[in-house]
N, C-alpha and C positions, 0 to 999 in steps of 0.2 A: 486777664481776659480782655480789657477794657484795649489796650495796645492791638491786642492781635484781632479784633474786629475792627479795628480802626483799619487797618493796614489793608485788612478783608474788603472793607466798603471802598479805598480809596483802587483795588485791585480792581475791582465791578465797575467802579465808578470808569475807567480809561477802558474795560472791554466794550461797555456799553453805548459809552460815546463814541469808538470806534468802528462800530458796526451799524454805525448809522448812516445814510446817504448824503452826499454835502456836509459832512459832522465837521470837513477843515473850514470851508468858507463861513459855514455857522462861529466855529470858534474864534475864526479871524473876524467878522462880525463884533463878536463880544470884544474882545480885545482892543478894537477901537472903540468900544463905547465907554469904555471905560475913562477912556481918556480926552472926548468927544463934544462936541458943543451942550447937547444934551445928557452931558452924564450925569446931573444932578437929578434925572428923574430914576436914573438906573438905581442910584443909593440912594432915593427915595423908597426907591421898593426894596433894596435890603431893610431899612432900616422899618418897613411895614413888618417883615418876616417876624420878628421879636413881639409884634402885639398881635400879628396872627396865632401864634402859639400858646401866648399868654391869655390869649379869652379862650383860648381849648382849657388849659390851666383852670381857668378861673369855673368853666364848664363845671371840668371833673370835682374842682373842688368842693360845687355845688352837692353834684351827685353823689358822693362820699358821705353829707351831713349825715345819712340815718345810721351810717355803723361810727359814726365818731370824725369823721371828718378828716382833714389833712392840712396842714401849713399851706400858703400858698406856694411859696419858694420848694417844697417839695413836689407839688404839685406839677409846678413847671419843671423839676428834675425828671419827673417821672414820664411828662408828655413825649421831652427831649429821649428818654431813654426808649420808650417806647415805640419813636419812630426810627429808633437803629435798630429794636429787634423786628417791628413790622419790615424792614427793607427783604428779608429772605423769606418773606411768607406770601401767601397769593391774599392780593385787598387787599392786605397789612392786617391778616388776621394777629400775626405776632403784636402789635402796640400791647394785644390786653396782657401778655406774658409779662412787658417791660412794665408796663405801670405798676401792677402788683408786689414788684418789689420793692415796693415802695411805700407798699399798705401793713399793718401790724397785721402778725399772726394771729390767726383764728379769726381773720375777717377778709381773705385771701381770694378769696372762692366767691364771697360775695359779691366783692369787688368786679368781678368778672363783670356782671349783669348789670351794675352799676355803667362800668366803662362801655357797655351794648346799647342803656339807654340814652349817650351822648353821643354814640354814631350814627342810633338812630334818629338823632333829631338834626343832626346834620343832613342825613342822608335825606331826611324828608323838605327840608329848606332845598336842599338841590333838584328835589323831583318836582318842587313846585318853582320855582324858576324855572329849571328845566324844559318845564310842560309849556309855561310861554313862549322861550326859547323856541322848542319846538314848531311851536304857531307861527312865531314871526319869519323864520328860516319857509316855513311852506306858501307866507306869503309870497316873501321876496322870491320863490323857487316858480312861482307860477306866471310869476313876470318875465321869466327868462323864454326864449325861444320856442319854440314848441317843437319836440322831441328832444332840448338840450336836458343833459342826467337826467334820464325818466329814470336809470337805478336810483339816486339820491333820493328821489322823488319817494319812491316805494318804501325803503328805507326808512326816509323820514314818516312815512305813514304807518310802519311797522313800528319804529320807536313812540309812535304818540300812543297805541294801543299801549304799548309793554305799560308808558309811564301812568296812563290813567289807571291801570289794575296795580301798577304797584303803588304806587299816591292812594289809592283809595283802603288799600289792605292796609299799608304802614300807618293810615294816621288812625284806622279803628284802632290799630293795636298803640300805636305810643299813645293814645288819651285813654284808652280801656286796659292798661296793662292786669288790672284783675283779673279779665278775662281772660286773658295768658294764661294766667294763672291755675285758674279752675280749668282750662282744658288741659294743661299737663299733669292735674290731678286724676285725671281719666284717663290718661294714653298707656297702656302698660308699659311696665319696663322705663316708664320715665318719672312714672309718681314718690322715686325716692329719692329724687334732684329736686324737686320741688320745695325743698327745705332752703336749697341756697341760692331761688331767685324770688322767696315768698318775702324779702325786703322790699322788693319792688311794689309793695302795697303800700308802702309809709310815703312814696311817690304823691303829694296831690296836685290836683290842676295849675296851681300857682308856680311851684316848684318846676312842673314841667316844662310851661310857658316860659317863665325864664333862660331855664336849658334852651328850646326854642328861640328865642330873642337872641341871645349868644349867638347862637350859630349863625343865624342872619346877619349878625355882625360880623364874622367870622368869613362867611361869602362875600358881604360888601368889600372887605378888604382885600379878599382875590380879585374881586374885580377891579379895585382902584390899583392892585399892582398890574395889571394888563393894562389897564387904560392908563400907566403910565409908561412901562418898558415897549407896547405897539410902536409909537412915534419915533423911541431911538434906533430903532432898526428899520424904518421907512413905511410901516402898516398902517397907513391912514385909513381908520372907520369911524364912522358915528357912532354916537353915545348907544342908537337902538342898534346895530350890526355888533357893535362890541360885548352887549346884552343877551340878544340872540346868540350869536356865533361861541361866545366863551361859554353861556350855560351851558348847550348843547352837547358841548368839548366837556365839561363837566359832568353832566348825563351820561356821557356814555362810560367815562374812567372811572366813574363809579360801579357800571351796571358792569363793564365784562373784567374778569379776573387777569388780575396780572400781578409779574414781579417787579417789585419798584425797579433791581439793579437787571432786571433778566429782560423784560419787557415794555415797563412802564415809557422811558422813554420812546422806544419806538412807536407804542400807541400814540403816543399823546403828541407826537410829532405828525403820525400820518393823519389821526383825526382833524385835529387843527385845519391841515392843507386841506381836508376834505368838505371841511363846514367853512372853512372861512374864505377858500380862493371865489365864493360866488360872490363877494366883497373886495378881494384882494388877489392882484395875481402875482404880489411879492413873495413867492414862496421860500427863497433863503431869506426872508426876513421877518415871516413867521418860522421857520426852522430855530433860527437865533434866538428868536422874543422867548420860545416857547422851552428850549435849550436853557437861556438863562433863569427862569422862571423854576423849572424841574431844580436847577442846582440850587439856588437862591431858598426855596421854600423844602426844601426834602434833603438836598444830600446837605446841605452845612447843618440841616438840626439833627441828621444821623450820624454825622461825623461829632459833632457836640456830644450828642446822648452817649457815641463809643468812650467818650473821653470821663461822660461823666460816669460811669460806671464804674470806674478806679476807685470812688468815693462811696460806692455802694455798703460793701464792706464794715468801711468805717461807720457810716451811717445807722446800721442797723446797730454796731456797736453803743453805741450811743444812745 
């Protein structure tokens, strides 16, 4: 199976890039930076991608303690794998299908709700950058012209609403997960699932916080791979425009659904141009940055996760 998804993602992988606008001059971009005055920031940021995945690793491994836990080295087998099954799902709902195979029978299920309170504490470090992001972008947006993107403008006032009601709901529920709890004890028809996210009470405050901390970490390091691959394709911004403009670009890949190989890039190409040209009007050079970044961080650990899946198998044998 491991071969024939491989082959899948690297098919997706060329329709995807091909159906993109400027996708030659972007890859002719890459191609020289590779070989470039600056390309030691380009492998700088691969070589981030392996500890961006390893503090998600280190996350879940966290979050596993209450049903018994997981090796680290599996742990990171499972993240790997799981972002080549999230690639055919919307969000990447699929990751939690890939990780659990990875967890012992009869703790499968749990695991689920486990790997939901690690996206949720990511996802909540994003809405809280985010939401500055957001601020600073409507500063800088008010400085501009008067009538220039009044739609942006709207926009960006329609996403600060979304992000304060969803920052304020997620963080009730990641610090109050008992209360989760007790209201799916009441909801009919859902009080007999109740059984396999009532682990999520062995969760306390300290445990969480850390998941929390991680994932901040985990952000910092997205950020330091943009604030190093900007430069080699000619995007000069400030440490605050690079702050602003990538959370935002972050905010939003979060909040609307998409398919990693069907959509993801196109989003995350037109966003970028949209939040960042009020900084930068190098737009094949955010095309590029943002190109290399998509492949770098997503399809080399879903092309890995295909491969590591041959071992699966043998692994459970074991």
């Amino acid at each position: 199976m491991g071969p024939l998804i491989f082959l899948l993602l690297s098919w997706f992988i060329c329709l995807q890039v091909t159906h993109q606008p400027n996708w030659r001059d972007s890859l002719d971009r890459v191609r020289k930076a590779v070989t470039g005055p600056l390309s030691w920031k380009l492998w700088l940021v691969v070589v981030l991608m392996p500890v961006n995945w390893g503090i998600e690793a280190r996350k879940w491994q966290l979050a596993l303690r209450p049903i018994g836990g997981i090796a680290y080295i599996n742990a990171l087998r499972a993240v790997f794998t799981g972002t080549t099954m999230a690639s055919f799902t919307p969000n990447r709902m699929g990751e939690y299908l890939g990780r659990l195979l990875y967890v012992k029978e009869g703790h499968r299920i749990e695991s689920i709700s486990l790997t939901i309170v690690c996206s949720m504490a990511q996802l909540l470090v994003t809405l809280i950058v985010g939401l500055a992001g957001v601020l600073y972008l409507r500063a800088s947006h008010a400085l501009q012209p008067a009538g220039a993107q009044d739609s942006f403008g709207f926009w960006l006032n329609t996403l600060l609403g979304l992000v304060i009601f969803l920052l304020s709901s997620l963080t009730i529920i990641y610090f109050r997960l008992s209360w989760l709890l007790r209201i799916l004890g009441k909801i009919p028809g859902l009080a007999k699932y109740q059984a396999y996210v009532k682990i999520l009470e062995n969760f306390h405050a300290t445990l969480l916080l850390r998941i929390l901390f991680l994932s901040f970490g985990r952000y910092l390091v997205f950020i330091a791979q943009y604030g190093l691959i900007f430069p080699v394709f000619g995007v000069l911004l400030t440490v605050g425009q690079l702050w602003g403009g990538i959370s935002v670009v972050f905010l939003v890949m979060a909040i609307i659904p998409t398919f990693t190989f069907l959509t993801e890039l196109g989003l995350r190409w037109e966003t970028s141009i949209q939040v960042l040209e009020i900084f930068s009007a190098n737009t094949i050079g955010i095309f590029a940055a943002s190109f290399a970044i998509w492949l770098i961080n997503l399809i080399v650990p879903a092309l890995i996760g295909s491969l590591l899946m041959l071992s699966i198998k043998i692994f459970k044998n074991k």
